[in-house]
C-alpha positions in Angstrom: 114.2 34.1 50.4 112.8 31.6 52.8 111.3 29.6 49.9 114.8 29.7 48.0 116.6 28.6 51.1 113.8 25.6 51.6 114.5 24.3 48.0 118.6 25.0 48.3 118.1 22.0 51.2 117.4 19.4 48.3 120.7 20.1 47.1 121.8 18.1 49.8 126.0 18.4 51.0 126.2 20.7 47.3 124.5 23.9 49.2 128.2 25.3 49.4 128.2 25.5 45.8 125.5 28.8 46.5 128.6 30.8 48.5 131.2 30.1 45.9 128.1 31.2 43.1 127.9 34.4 44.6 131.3 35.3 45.8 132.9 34.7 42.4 129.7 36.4 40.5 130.1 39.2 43.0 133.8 39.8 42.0 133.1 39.4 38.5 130.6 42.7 38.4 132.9 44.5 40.6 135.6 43.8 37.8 134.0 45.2 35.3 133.6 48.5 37.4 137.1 49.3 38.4 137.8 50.2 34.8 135.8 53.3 35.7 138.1 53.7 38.3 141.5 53.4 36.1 140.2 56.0 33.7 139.5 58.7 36.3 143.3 57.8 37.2 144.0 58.1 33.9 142.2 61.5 33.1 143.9 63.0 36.4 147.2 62.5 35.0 146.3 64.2 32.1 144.7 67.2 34.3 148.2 67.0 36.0 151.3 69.5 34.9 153.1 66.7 33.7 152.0 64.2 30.5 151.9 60.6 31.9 154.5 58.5 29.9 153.2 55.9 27.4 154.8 53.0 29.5 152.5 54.0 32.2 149.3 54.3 30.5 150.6 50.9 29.1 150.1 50.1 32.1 146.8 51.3 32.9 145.7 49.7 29.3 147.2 46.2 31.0 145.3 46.7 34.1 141.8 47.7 32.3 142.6 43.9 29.7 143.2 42.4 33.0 139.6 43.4 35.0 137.9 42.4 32.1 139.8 39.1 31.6 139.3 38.5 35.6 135.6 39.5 34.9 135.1 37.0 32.3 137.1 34.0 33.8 135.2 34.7 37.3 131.9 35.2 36.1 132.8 32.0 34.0 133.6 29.9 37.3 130.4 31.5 39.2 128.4 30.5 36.3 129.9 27.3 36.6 129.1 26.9 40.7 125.3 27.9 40.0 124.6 25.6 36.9 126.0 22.6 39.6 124.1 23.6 42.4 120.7 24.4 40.1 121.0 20.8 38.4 121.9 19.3 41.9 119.2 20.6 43.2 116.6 19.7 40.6 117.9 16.0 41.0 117.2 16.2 44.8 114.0 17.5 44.0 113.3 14.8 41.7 114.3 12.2 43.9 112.4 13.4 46.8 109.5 13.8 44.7 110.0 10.1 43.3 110.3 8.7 46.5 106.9 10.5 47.6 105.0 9.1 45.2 106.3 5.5 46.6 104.6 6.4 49.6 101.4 7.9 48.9 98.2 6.5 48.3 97.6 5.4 45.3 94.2 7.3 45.1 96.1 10.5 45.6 98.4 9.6 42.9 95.9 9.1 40.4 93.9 12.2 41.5 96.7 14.3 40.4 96.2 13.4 36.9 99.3 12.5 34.3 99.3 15.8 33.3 99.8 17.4 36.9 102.5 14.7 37.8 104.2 15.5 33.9 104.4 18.9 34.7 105.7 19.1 38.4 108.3 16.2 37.4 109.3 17.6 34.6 108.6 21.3 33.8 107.8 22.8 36.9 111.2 21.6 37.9 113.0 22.2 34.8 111.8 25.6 34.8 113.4 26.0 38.3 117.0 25.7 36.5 117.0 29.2 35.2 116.1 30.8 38.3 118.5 28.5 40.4 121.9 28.8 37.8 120.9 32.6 37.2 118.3 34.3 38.8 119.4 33.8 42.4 123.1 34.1 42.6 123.6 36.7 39.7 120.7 38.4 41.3 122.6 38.5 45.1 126.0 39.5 43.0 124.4 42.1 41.2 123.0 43.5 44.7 126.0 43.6 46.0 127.4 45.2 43.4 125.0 47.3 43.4 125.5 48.6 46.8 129.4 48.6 46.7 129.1 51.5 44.0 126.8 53.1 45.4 128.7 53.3 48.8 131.7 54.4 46.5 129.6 57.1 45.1 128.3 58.7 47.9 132.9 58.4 49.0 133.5 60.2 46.4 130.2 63.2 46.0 127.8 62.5 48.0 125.9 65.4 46.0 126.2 63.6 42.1 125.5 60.5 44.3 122.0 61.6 45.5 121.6 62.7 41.8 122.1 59.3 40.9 119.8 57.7 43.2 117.0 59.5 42.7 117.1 58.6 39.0 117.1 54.8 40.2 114.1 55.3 42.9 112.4 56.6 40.1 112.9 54.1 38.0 111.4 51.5 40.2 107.8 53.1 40.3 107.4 51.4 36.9 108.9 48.0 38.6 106.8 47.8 41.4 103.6 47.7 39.3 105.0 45.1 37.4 105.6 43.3 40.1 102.0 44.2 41.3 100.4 42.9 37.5 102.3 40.4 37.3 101.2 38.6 40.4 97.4 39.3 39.4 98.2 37.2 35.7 100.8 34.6 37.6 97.5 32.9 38.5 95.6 32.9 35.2 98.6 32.1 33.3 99.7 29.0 35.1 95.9 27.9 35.1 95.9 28.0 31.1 99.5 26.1 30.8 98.0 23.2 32.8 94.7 23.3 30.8 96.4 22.9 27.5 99.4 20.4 29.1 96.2 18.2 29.9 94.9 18.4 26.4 97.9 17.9 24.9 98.0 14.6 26.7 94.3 14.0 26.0 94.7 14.7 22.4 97.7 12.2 21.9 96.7 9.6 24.4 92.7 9.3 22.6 94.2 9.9 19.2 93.2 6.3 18.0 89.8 7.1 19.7 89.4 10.4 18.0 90.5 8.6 14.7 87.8 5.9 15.1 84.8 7.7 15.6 85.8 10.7 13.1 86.0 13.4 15.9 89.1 15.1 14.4 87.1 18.9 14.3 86.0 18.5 17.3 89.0 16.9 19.6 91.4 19.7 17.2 89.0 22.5 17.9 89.2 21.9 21.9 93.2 21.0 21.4 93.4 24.7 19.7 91.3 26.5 21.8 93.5 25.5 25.2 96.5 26.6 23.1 95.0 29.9 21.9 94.0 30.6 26.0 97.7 29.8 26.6 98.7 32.1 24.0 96.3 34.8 24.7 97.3 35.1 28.2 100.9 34.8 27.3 100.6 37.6 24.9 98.6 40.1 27.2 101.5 39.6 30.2 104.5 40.4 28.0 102.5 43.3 26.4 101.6 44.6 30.2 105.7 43.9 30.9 107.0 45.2 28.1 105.8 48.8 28.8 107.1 48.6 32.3 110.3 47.1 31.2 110.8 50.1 28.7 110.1 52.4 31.4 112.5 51.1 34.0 115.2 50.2 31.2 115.3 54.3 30.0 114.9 55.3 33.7 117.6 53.4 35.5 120.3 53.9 32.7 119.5 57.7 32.4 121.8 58.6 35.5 123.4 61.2 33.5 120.4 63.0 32.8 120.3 64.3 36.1 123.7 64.3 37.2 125.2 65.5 34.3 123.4 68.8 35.0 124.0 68.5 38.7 127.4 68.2 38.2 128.0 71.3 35.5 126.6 73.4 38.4 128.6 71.9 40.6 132.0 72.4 38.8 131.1 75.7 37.7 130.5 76.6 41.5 134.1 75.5 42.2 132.8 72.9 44.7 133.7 69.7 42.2 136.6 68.8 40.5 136.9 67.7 37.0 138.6 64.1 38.3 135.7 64.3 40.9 132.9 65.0 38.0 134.1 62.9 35.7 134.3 59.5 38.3 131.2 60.5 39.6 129.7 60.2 35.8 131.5 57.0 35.5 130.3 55.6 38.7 126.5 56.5 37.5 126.5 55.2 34.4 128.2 51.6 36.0 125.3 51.5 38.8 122.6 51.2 36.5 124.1 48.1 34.9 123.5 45.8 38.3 120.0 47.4 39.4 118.6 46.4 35.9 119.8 42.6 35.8 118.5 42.8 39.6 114.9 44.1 38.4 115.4 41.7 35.6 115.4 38.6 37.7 112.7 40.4 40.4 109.6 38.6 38.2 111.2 35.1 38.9 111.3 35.2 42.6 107.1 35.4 42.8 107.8 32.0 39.9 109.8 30.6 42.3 107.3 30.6 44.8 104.8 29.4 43.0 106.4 26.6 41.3 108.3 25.4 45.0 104.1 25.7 46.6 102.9 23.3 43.3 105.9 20.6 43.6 105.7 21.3 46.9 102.1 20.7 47.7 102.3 16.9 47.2 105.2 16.7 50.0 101.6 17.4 51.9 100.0 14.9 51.5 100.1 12.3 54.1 102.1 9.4 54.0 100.8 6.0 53.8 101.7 4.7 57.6 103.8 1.9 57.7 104.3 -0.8 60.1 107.5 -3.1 61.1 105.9 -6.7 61.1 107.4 -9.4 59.0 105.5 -11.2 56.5 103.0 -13.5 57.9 103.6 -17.5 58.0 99.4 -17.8 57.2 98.2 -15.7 54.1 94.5 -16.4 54.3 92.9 -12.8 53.5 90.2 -11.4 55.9 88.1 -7.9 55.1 86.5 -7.6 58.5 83.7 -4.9 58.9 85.4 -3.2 56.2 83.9 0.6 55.0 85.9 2.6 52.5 85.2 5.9 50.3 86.5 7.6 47.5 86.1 11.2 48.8 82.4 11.5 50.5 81.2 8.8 48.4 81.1 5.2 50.6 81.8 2.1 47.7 82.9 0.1 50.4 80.5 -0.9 53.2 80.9 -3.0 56.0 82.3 -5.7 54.1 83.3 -9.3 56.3 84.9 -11.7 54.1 87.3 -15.2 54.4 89.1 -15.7 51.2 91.0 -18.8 53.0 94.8 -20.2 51.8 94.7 -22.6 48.8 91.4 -21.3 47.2 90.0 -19.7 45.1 87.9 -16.7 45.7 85.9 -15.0 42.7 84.8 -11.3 43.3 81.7 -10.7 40.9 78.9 -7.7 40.7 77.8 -5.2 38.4 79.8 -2.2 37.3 80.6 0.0 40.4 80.1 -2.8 42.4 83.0 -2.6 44.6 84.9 -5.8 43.0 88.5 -3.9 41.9 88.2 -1.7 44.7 88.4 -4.8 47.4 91.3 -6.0 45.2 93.4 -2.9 45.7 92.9 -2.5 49.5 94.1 -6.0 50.0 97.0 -4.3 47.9 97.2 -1.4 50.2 96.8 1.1 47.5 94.4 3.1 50.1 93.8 2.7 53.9 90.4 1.7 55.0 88.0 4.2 56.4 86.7 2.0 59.1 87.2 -2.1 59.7 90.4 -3.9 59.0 92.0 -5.9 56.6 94.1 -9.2 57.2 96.2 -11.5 55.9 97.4 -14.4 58.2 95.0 -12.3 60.9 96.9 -10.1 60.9 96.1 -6.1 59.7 98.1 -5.0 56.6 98.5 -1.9 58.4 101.0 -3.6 60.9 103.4 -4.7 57.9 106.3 -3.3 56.1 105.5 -1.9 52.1 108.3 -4.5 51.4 106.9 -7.4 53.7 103.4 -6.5 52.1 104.2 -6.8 48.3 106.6 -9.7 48.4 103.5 -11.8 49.7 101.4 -10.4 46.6 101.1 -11.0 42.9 98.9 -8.5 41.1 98.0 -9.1 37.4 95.4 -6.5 36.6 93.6 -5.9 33.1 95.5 -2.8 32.6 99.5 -4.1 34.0 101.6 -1.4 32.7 104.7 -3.0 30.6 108.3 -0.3 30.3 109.8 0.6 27.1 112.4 -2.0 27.9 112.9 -5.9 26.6 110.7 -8.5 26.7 112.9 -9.9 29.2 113.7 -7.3 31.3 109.5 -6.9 32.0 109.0 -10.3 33.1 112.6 -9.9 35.0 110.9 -7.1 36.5 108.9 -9.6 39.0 112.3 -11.1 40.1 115.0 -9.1 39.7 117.8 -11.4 40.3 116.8 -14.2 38.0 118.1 -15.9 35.5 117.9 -15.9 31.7 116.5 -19.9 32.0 114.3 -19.0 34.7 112.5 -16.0 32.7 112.7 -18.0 29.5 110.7 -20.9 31.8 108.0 -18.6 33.1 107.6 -17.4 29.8 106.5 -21.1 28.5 104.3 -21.5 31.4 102.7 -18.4 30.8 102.2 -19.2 27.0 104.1 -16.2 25.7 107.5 -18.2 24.2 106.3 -19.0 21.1 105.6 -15.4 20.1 108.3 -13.8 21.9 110.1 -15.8 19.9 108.3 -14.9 16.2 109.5 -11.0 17.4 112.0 -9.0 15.8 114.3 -9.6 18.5 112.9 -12.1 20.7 113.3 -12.0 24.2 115.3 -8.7 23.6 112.6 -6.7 21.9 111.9 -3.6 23.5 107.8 -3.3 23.5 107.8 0.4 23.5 105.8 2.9 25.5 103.4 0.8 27.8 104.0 -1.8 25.6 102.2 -0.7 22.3 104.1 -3.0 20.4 102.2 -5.7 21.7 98.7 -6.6 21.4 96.5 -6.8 24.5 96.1 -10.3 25.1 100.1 -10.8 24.5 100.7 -8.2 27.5 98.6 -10.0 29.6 100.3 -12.8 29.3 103.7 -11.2 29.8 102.8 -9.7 32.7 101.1 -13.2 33.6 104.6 -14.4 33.0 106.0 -11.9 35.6 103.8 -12.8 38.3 104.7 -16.3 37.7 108.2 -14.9 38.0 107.8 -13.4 41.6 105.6 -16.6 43.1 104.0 -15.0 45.9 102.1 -16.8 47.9 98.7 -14.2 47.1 97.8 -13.9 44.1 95.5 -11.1 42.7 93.6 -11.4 39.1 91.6 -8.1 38.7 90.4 -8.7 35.4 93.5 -10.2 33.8 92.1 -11.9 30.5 89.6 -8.8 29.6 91.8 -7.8 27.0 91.9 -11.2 25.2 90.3 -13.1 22.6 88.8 -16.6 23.1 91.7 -18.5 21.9 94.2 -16.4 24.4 91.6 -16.5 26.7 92.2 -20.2 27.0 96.3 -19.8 26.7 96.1 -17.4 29.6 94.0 -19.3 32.0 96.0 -22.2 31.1 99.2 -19.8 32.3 96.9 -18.7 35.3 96.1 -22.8 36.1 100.1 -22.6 37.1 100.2 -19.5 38.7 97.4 -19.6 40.9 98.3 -23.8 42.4 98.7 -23.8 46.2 98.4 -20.1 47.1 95.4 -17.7 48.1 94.0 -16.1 44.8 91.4 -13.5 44.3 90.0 -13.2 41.0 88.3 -10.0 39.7 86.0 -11.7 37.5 85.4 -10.9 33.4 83.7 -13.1 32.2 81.7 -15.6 34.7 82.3 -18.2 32.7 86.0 -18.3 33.9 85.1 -18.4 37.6 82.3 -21.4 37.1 84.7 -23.7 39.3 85.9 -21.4 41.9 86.0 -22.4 45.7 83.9 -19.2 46.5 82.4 -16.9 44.6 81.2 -13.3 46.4 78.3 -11.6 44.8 79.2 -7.8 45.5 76.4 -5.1 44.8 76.7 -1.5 45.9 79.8 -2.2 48.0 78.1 -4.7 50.4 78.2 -8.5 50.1 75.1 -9.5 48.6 75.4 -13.5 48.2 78.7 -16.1 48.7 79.2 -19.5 47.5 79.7 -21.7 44.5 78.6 -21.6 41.0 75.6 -23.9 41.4 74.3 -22.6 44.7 74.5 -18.9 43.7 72.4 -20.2 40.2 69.9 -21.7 42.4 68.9 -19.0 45.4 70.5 -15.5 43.7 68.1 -13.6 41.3 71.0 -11.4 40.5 73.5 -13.9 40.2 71.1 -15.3 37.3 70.6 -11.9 36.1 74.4 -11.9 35.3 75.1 -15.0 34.1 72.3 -14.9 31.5 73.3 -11.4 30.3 77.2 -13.5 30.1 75.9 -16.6 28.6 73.7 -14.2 26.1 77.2 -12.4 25.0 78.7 -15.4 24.4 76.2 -16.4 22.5 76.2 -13.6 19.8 79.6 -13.1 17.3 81.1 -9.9 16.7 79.0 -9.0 13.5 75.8 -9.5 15.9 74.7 -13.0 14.6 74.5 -16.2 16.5 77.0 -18.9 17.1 76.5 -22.4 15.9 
C-alpha cells in the first residue's frame, strides 16, 4: 500500500481521480448484488397468502434492469477515473524519470545500459497501467464489496454466514502459496526478461556486424536461447499458478456446498425460514464473485513493488551538484591536480594542465590513455575524484548546468543526430534561429551541397541516429550545429574519425571556422590533423607525460615518435594493403 501511495504522488493534482475510482467501482459491485436482494423480496411474496400482482413484479423486473444498468454505467465511469489517473501517473513517472536522467552523471547513465533505460522508460512503466487502471481500485471496490455482503450475511444468519466463510478461508490456503511461489520465480523471471530485452537490442543494433563476419548461427543461437529462458521460466510460473488458481476458483465459488447442507438442517429444524435460506444462498453465491477478482489482482501487488524499486532505484542515485555562478567572462580551461576513476579503477591521475583562450590544445596518447576522458570532465559528464577543474579559474562545480553548456561546443566522433530534418538537427544548437542562419552554418560546415542533392533537402528526416547519412556527412552536420551554438569552448573528441580523406579535408576546413578566436580542445585521430596546434599534451596512463608543439615533442619524446611513425606508417598504406605513390 505504501509503495502504491508513493507512486499515486506522481500523478500530481490528478490523485483525486483514485477516490472517485473506487467510490463509483465500489457502487458498481454492490449494484450487481442487490438483485439478490429483490428476488428474496420477490420469493417472499410468493411464500405470502396472497399472489403479488403482475404490475408489482413489473416492478421488481424494473428495479433488477435498473441495478444492472446503474452497475454498468458506474463501473463504466470508475473505469473511466482509473484509466486517467493510471496514464496520469505513468506520465509523471516519465517525466520525473526524464528529468533525472538530466541530472545524473553521465557515467551512471551509461552504466545502466540501453536496454535497462528501454525497459524502465518504457515497459516497466507501461506495465504499471494495468495494475494502476485495474488492479488497485477494482481491487479496493471489490474489498469493500466483499465485506459489505459479508456484514449483510452474518444480518441476516449468522449461522449460513459462518458456513460461507469457512468455504472462503479455505479457499485461500491455495492463494497464499501462490503468493509464497510466486515471490520465489518474481526474481528469476524478471532476471530472464532483461537478459533477452538486452539481446534483442544486441541482436538488432550488431546486425550489420553479425552480417559481415557471417556469425548468423551463432549471434541467432544466443538471440534464441535468451528467448527460450524467457519462455521457460514463463511457462513453469503459469503452470505452478494455474493449479493454485484452479484450486481457489472451485473453492471460493463453492459456498453452496457447505451451506446448502447447513441450511436444509437448519430449515428442517424450524430455526430458518425459506425467505431466510434462500437470501442467505443468494448472498453466498454473490460473495464469491468479489474475493476472486480480489485474489485475482493479489499477484500484481508484489509486481508493483518490484517494478516501483527498479524505476525507482535510479531516483537513488545522486544528483550531479549544481552551483549558481554565472558564466565566466575568461574561458581559459585549467585541470588542476586532477584524479578521476571509473569505479576503483584511477584513468585520471593528478593531471595539471593550461589549455589558455584563443588556442589550440591537442590531447594525444595511446588507447586508454585518458584523452576523451579529460574531454568529458571539462563537460561535466562526471565530477572529479580529487583536484578541480576550471574555466575562467574558476571550478565547474560552482556553475549552473545551463551557465556550463552554453560556454561549450562538443562535437564528438559518435554526435548522436534525431530522426528529425536536416534542419531541425543543426537548429538543435540554436533553437531560435533562423532558416538563413542554419542554411549559413551549413555552407561553413561544408554540408550544403549534399543536403541539398537529398530527397528533401534541408527537410529530410535522417532517420534513427541518423542512418540515412553516411558518417563523414553526420560529422559535418553536427559540425554545422556547433557552428550554430558559437560557444566560446569548443570541444573536438575525435570529430573527423569517421571520415574519409577528402571529407577529412571539408571538415577541418568547417572546423578552421568554428574553432577561430575561442578555447578548443581537440581529441586527436589522426596526428596529422594536430601538426600545427598551439599545445599538444602527450597523455599516457592518465598522467601527463610530455606538452608542447609538434616539432619539440618529435625531437625529446620517444613515445611521441613511436606514434607518429605508427600514423605516418598508416597513411602510408591504401586500403587493399599496398603502398601510396
Amino acid at each position: 500500500m505504501k509503495e502504491y501511495m508513493r507512486i499515486l504522488s506522481y500523478a500530481g493534482d490528478k490523485k483525486h481521480l483514485f477516490t472517485k475510482a473506487v467510490v463509483l467501482l465500489t457502487f458498481s459491485v454492490l449494484f450487481s448484488v442487490v438483485p439478490f436482494f429483490v428476488v428474496s423480496v420477490v420469493l417472499n411474496e410468493f411464500l405470502g397468502e396472497a399472489a403479488p400482482s403482475l404490475i408489482w413484479l413489473l416492478g421488481m423486473a424494473v428495479a433488477i434492469s435498473a441495478c444492472l444498468l446503474l452497475k454498468n454505467w458506474l463501473n463504466g465511469l470508475g473505469l473511466d477515473a482509473s484509466h486517467k489517473l493510471a496514464y496520469y501517473t505513468l506520465a509523471g513517472m516519465r517525466r520525473r524519470t526524464a528529468a533525472k536522467m538530466l541530472k545524473m552523471p553521465m557515467g551512471d547513465i551509461q552504466s545502466l545500459g540501453t536496454g535497462a533505460a528501454k525497459k524502465n522508460f518504457v515497459e516497466n512503466i507501461e506495465e504499471m497501467e494495468l495494475i494502476l487502471a485495474h488492479a488497485m481500485p477494482e481491487g479496493f471496490a471489490n474489498l469493500f464489496t466483499f465485506g459489505i455482503v459479508l456484514i449483510t450475511m452474518f444480518a441476516v444468519d449468522w449461522r449460513m454466514a459462518l458456513a460461507a466463510l469457512a468455504t472462503i478461508i479455505i479457499g485461500f490456503i491455495p492463494v497464499i502459496f501462490m503468493m509464497i511461489d510466486g515471490l520465489k520465480r518474481m526474481t528469476p523471471w524478471y532476471a530472464a526478461n532483461q537478459k533477452m530485452t538486452d539481446t534483442i537490442i544486441e541482436y538488432i543494433s550488431g546486425m550489420e556486424v553479425i552480417k559481415v563476419f557471417g556469425q548468423q548461427s551463432r549471434s541467432f543461437k544466443k538471440y534464441s536461447e535468451s528467448a527460450e529462458a524467457y519462455r521457460d521460466e514463463t511457462l513453469a510460473w503459469y503452470k505452478a499458478s494455474f493449479n493454485y488458481m484452479t484450486s481457489y476458483t472451485i473453492l471460493l465459488t463453492a459456498a453452496l456446498l457447505v451451506m446448502l447442507p447447513v441450511g436444509i438442517l437448519l430449515y428442517l429444524g424450524g430455526t430458518l425460514t425459506l425467505t431466510t435460506f434462500v437470501l442467505s444462498l443468494l448472498l453466498g453465491m454473490s460473495v464469491g464473485i468479489p474475493a476472486t477478482r480480489i485474489i485475482n489482482f493479489l499477484p500484481q501487488f508484489p509486481q508493483l513493488k518490484y517494478k516501483a524499486a527498479k524505476i525507482e532505484s535510479m531516483f537513488d542515485i545522486p544528483d550531479m551538484p549544481e552551483g549558481n555562478k554565472a558564466a565566466p567572462e575568461r574561458h581559459d580551461v585549467a585541470f588542476e591536480n586532477v584524479t578521476f576513476a571509473y569505479g576503483d579503477t584511477d584513468v585520471i591521475k593528478n593531471l595539471s594542465l593550461t589549455m589558455p583562450e584563443n588556442t589550440v590544445t591537442a590531447l594525444i596518447g595511446e588507447s586508454g590513455a585518458g584523452k576523451s576522458t579529460v574531454a568529458k570532465l571539462i563537460m561535466r559528464f562526471w565530477d572529479v575524484r580529487e583536484g578541480s577543474v576550471k574555466i575562467g579559474g574558476a571550478d565547474i562545480r560552482d556553475f549552473g548546468a545551463d551557465a556550463l553548456m552554453d560556454r561549450i561546443s562538443y562535437v564528438s566522433q559518435d554526435d548522436f543526430l534525431f530522426n528529425v530534418s536536416i534542419r531541425e538537427n543543426i537548429r538543435y544548437g540554436r533553437p531560435d534561429a533562423s532558416d538563413d542562419e542554419v542554411t549559413r552554418m551549413a555552407k561553413a560546415a561544408q554540408c550544403h551541397e549534399f543536403i541539398m542533392e537529398t530527397e528533401n533537402g534541408y527537410d529530410t528526416v535522417v532517420g534513427s541516429s541518423g542512418d540515412k547519412l553516411s558518417g563523414g556527412q553526420k560529422q559535418r552536420i553536427c559540425v554545422a550545429r556547433a557552428l550554430l551554438k558559437d560557444a566560446p569552448v569548443v570541444i573536438l573528441d575525435e570529430a573527423t574519425s569517421f571520415a574519409d580523406p577528402e571529407n577529412e579535408d571539408k571538415i577541418q576546413e568547417a572546423l578552421s571556422r568554428l574553432i577561430a578566436g575561442k578555447t578548443v580542445i581537440i581529441v586527436a585521430h589522426r596526428l596529422s590533423t594536430i601538426t600545427g596546434a598551439d599545445n599538444i599534451v602527450l597523455l599516457a596512463n592518465g598522467e601527463l607525460a610530455d606538452q608542447g608543439k609538434h616539432e619539440e615533442l618529435l625531437a625529446r619524446s620517444a613515445l611521441y615518435q613511436k606514434l607518429w611513425d605508427a600514423h605516418q606508417e598508416s597513411m602510408d598504406w591504401d586500403i587493399g594493403g599496398g603502398e601510396n605513390v
